[in-house]
C-alpha positions as CSV (number, residue, x, y, z in Angstrom):
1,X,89.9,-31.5,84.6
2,X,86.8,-30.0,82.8
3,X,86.6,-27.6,85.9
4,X,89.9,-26.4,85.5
5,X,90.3,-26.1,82.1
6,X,86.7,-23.5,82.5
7,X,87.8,-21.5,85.3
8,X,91.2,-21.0,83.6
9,X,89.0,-20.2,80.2
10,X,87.6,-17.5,82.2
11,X,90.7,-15.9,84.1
12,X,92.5,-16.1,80.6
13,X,89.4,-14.3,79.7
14,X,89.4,-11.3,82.2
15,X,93.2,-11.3,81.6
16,X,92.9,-10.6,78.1
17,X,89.9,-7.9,78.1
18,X,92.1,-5.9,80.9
19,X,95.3,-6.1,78.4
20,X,93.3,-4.9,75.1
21,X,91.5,-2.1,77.5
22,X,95.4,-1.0,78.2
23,X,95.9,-1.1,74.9
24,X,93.0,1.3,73.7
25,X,93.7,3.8,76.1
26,X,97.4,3.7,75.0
27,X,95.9,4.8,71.6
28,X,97.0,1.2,70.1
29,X,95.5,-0.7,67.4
30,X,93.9,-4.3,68.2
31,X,96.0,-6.3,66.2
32,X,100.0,-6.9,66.0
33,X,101.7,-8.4,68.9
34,X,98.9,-7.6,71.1
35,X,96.8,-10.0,69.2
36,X,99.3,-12.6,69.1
37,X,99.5,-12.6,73.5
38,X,95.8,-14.3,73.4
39,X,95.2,-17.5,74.6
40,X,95.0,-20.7,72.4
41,X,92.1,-21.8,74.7
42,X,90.9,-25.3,74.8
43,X,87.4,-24.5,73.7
44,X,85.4,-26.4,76.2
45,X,81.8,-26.3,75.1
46,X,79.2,-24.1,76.6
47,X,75.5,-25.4,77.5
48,X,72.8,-23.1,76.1
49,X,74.4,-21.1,73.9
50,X,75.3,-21.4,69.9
51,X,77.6,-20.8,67.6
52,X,77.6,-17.5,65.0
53,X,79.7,-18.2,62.3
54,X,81.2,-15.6,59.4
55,X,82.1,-12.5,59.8
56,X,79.0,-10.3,58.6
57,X,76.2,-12.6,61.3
58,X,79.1,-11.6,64.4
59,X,79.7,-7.7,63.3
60,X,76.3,-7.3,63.0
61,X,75.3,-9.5,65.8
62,X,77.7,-7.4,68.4
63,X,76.4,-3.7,66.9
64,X,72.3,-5.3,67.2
65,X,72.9,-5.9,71.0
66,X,70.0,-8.5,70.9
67,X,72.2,-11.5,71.9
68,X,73.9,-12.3,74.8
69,X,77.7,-13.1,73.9
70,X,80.2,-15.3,76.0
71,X,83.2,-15.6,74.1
72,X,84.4,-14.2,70.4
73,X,86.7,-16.8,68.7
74,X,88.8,-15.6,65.8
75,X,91.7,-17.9,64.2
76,X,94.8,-18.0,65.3
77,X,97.5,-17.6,62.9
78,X,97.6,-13.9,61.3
79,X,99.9,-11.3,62.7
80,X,97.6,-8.4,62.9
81,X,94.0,-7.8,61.9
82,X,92.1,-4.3,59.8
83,X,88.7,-3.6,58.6
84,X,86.0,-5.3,60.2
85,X,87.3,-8.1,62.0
86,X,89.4,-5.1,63.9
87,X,86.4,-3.4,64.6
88,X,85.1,-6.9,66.0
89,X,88.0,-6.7,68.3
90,X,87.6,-3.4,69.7
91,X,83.7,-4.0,69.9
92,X,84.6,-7.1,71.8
93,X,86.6,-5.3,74.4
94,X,84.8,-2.3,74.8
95,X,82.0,-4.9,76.1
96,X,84.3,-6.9,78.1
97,X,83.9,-10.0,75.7
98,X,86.9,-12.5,76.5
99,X,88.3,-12.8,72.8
100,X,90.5,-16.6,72.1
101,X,92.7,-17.4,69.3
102,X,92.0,-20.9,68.5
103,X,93.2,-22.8,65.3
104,X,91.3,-23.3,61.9
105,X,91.1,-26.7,62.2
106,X,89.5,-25.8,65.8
107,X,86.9,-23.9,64.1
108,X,86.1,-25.9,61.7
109,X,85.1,-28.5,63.7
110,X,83.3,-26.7,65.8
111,X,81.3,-25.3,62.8
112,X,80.7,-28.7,61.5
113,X,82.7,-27.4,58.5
114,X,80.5,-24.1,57.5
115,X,82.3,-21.6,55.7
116,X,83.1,-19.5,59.0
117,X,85.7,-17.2,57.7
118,X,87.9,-17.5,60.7
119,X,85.4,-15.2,63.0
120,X,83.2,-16.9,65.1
121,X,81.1,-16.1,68.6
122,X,79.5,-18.2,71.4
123,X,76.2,-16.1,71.6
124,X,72.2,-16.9,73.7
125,X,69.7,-18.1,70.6
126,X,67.7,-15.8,68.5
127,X,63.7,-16.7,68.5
128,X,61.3,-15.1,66.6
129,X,58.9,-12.5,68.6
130,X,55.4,-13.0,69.6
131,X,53.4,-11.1,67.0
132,X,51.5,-9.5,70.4
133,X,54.4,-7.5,70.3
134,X,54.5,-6.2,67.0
135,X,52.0,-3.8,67.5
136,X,48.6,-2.8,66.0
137,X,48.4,-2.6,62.2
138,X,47.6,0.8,60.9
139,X,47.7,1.3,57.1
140,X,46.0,4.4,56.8
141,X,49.3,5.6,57.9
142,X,51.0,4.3,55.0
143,X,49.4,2.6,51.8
144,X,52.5,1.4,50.9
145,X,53.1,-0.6,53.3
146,X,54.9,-4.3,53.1
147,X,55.1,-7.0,54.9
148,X,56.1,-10.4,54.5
149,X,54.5,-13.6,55.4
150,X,56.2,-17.2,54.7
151,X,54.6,-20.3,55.9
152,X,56.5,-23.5,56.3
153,X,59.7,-22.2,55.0
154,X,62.0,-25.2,56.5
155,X,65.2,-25.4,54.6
156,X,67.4,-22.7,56.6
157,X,69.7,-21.3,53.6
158,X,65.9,-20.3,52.0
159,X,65.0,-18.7,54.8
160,X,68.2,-16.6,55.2
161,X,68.3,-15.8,51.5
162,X,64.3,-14.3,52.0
163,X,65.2,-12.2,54.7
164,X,68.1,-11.1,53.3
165,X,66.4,-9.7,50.0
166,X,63.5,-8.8,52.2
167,X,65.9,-6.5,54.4
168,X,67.6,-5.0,50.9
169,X,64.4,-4.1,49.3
170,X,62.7,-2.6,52.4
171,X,60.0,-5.0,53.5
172,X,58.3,-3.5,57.1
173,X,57.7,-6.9,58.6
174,X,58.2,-10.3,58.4
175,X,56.5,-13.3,60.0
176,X,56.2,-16.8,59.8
177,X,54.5,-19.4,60.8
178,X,55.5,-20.9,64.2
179,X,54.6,-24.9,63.0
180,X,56.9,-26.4,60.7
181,X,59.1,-23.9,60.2
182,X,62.6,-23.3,60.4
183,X,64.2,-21.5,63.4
184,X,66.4,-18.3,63.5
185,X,69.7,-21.0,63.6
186,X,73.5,-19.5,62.8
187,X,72.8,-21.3,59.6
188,X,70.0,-18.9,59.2
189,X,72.4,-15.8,60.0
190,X,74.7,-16.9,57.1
191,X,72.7,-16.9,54.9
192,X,71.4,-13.7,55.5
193,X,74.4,-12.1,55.6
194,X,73.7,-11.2,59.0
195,X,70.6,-9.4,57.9
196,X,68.7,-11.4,60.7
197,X,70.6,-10.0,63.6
198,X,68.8,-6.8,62.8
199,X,65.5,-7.9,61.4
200,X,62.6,-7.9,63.7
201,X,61.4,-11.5,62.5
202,X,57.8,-12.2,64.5
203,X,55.7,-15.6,64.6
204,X,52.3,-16.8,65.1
205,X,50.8,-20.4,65.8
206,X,47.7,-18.8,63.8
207,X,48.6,-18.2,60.7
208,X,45.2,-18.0,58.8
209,X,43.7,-16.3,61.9
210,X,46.3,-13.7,61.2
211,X,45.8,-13.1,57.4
212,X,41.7,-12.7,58.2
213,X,42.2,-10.2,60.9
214,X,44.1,-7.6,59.0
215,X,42.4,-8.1,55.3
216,X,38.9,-7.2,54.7
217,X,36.6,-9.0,52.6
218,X,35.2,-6.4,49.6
219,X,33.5,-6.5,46.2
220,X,35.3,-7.2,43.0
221,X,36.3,-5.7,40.2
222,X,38.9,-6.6,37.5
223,X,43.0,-6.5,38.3
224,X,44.0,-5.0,35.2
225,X,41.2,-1.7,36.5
226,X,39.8,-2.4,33.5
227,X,36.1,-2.3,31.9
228,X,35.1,-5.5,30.8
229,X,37.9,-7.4,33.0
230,X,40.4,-7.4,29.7
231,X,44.4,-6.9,31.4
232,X,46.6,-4.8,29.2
233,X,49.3,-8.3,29.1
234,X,50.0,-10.9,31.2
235,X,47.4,-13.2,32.9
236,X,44.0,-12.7,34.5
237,X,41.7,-15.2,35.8
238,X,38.4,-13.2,37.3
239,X,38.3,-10.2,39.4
240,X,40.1,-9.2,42.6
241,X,38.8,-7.5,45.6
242,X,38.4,-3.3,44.9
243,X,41.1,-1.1,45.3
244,X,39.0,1.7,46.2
245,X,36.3,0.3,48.3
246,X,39.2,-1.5,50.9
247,X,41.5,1.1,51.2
248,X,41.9,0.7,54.9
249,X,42.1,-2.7,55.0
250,X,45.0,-5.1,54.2
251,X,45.5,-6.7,50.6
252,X,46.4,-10.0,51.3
253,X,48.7,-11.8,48.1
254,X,49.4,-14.9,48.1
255,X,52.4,-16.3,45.4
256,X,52.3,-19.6,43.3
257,X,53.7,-21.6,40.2
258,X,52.9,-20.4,36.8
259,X,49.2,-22.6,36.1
260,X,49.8,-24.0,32.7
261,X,47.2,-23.5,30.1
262,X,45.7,-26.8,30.4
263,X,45.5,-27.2,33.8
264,X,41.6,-26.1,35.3
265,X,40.7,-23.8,37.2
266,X,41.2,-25.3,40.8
267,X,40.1,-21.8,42.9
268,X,38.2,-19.1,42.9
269,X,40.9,-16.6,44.0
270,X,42.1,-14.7,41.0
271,X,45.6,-15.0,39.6
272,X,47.5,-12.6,38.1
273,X,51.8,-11.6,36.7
274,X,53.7,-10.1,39.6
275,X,54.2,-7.4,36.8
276,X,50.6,-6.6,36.8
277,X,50.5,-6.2,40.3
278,X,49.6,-2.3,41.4
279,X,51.1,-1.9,44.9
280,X,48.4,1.1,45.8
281,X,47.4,0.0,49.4
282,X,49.3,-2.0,52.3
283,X,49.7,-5.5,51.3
284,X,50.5,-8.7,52.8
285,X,52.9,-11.1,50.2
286,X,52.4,-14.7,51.8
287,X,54.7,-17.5,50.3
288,X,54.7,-21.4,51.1
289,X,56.4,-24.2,51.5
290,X,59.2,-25.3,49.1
291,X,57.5,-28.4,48.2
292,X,54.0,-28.0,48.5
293,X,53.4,-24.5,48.5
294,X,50.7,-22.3,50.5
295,X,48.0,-24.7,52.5
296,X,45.1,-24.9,51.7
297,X,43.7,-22.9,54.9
298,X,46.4,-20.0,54.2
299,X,45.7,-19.7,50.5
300,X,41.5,-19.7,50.9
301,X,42.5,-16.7,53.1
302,X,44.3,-14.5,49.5
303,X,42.5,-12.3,47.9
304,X,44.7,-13.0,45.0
305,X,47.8,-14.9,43.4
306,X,50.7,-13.3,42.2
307,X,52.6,-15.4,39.6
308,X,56.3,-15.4,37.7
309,X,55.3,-16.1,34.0
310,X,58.5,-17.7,32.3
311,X,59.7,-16.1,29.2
312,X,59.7,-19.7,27.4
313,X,58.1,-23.3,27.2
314,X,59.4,-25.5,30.5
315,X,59.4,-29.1,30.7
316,X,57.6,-30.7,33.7
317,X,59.3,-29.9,36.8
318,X,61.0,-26.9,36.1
319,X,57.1,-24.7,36.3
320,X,58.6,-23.5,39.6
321,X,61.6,-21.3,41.5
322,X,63.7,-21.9,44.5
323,X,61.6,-20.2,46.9
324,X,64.3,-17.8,47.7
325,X,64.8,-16.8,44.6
326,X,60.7,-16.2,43.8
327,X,61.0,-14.0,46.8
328,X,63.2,-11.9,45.4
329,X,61.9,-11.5,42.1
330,X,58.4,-10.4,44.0
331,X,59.5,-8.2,46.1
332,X,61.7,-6.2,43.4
333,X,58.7,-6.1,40.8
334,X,56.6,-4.9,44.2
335,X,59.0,-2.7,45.9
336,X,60.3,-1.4,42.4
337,X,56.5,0.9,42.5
338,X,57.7,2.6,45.7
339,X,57.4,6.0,45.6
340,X,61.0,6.5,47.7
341,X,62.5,3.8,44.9
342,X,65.7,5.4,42.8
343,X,64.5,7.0,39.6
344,X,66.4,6.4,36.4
345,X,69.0,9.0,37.2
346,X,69.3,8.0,40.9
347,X,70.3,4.5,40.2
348,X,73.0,6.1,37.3
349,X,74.6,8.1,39.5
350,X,74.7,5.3,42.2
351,X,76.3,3.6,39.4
352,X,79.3,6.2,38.9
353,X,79.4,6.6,42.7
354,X,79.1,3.3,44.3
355,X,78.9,2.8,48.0
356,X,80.2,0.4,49.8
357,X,79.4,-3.2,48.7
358,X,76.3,-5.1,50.1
């Protein structure tokens, strides 16, 4: 039964990618009656493949061409379909995708109950790429360069929320750490808003390794630039490694809670306020675990700390943010110094002449 109920999955398939190609030559929208001819297919489940879910992760998923796709599922139940999930359609036949109608309560079972927005797609898995294949590093080609290093980051609605703010604000890289840390799932897509199906998201099982390759070890000197070692605001504990005696090496920043006053001094590495920071040579932004931070390995590899100071007094266990959201705070107050970043009267008349929504 199972046999049968594949092979006629796949002539129902071919027989519905021939009509929608008749269709688009006859000038036709996808959508209307046409749309309402496709099959209400059993589903059977396919081995080694996943399922994308939402609307944004399969649109962006088909125009990235990195996945191999079996079958594009959108609910059953609407007469006709515009906007994106049209351009899904025609995408899907242009690539001779078999596209099947099946119910919402199909759907969501399949999804295990994610919000799926009645689009889903059968698609090959997503890894992360050797870091071999990123290339060599060369930051005398650009000194403001950024890339973005996260170690341990397990949960996987964190780790879509970081790459999609990392993809907004125009980080160059990103890479992770291959041990204990979560996988480029759908859930991952989601979050992201699809911003990992056109990411290049890279991984290493040598994370410290890494870091001490591309940084170079210099003298100090204070991180406010300062004689004397006093910073115009914010915190300062010792110097950081010269600006002007690395400049074709890699800064490497690593990111934790605000230290309270009465806490010591538990390392040597300086740390200083994220608004402090001057982004004036390529620079690596490493950020931990959600529960227990950067390791100890990883963090003896930072030249220095970049910190969120909190604009009041917080109770114990609330010193800390969601890792996603630190993320995002850092990478605006970095990316904010770029010299390509909208001026004043860019970002107004953005304002009076918005674009289409993010």
């Amino acid at each position: 039964m199972t046999l049968l109920s594949t092979i006629r999955g796949a002539t129902w398939g071919r027989l519905v990618t021939r009509h929608f190609s008749h269709a688009a030559r006859r000038g036709e929208r996808p959508g209307g009656e046409e749309l309402s001819r496709l099959l209400l297919d059993d589903l059977v489940p396919t081995s080694r493949l996943e399922l994308l879910f939402g609307l944004s992760p399969c649109l962006l998923a088909l125009r990235a061409a990195r996945r191999s796709v079996a079958r594009l599922l959108l609910q059953a139940g609407k007469a006709g379909l515009q906007g994106e999930r049209a351009e899904l359609l025609r995408m899907a036949e242009a690539r001779d995708i078999p596209v099947l109608r099946p119910r919402r309560q199909k759907l969501d079972t399949m999804c295990r109950y994610q919000v799926h927005q009645g689009v889903c797609m059968e698609v090959s898995p997503l890894r992360p790429r050797p870091w071999s294949e990123a290339g060599e590093a060369s930051p005398g080609d650009d000194p403001q360069q950024l890339w973005l290093v996260l170690e341990g980051i397990q949960d996987p609605r964190n780790f879509g929320a970081v790459l999609r703010s990392a993809h907004f604000l125009g980080v160059d890289k990103v890479i992770t750490s291959r041990r204990n840390s979560c996988p480029l799932t759908p859930v991952v897509s989601k979050a992201s808003a699809g911003a990992m199906e056109v990411m290049d998201v890279f991984s290493t099982d040598d994370l410290t390794g890494f870091l001490q390759r591309l940084a170079w070890r210099v003298s100090s000197a204070c991180c406010c630039g300062r004689a004397g070692g006093a910073p115009s605001r914010g915190l300062c504990w010792g110097p950081i490694p010269s600006w002007t005696k690395a400049q074709q090496g890699w800064l490497v920043a690593g990111t934790v809670g605000c230290p309270r006053a009465e806490d010591p001094q538990s390392s040597e590495i300086p740390i200083t306020s994220c608004l402090e920071f001057p982004w004036d040579r390529p620079t690596l932004l490493v950020l931990g675990n959600e529960g227990s931070g950067l390791s100890q390995e990883v963090q003896a590899s930072c030249q220095l700390l970049l910190t969120i100071l909190p604009r009041r007094q917080l109770p114990p266990g609330l010193e800390s943010l969601n890792v996603s959201v630190a993320a995002g705070i850092l990478l605006h107050s970095i990316c904010s110094q770029w010299k390509g970043f909208p001026t004043e009267g860019e970002r107004r008349q953005l304002l009076q002449d918005p674009q289409e929504p993010v």
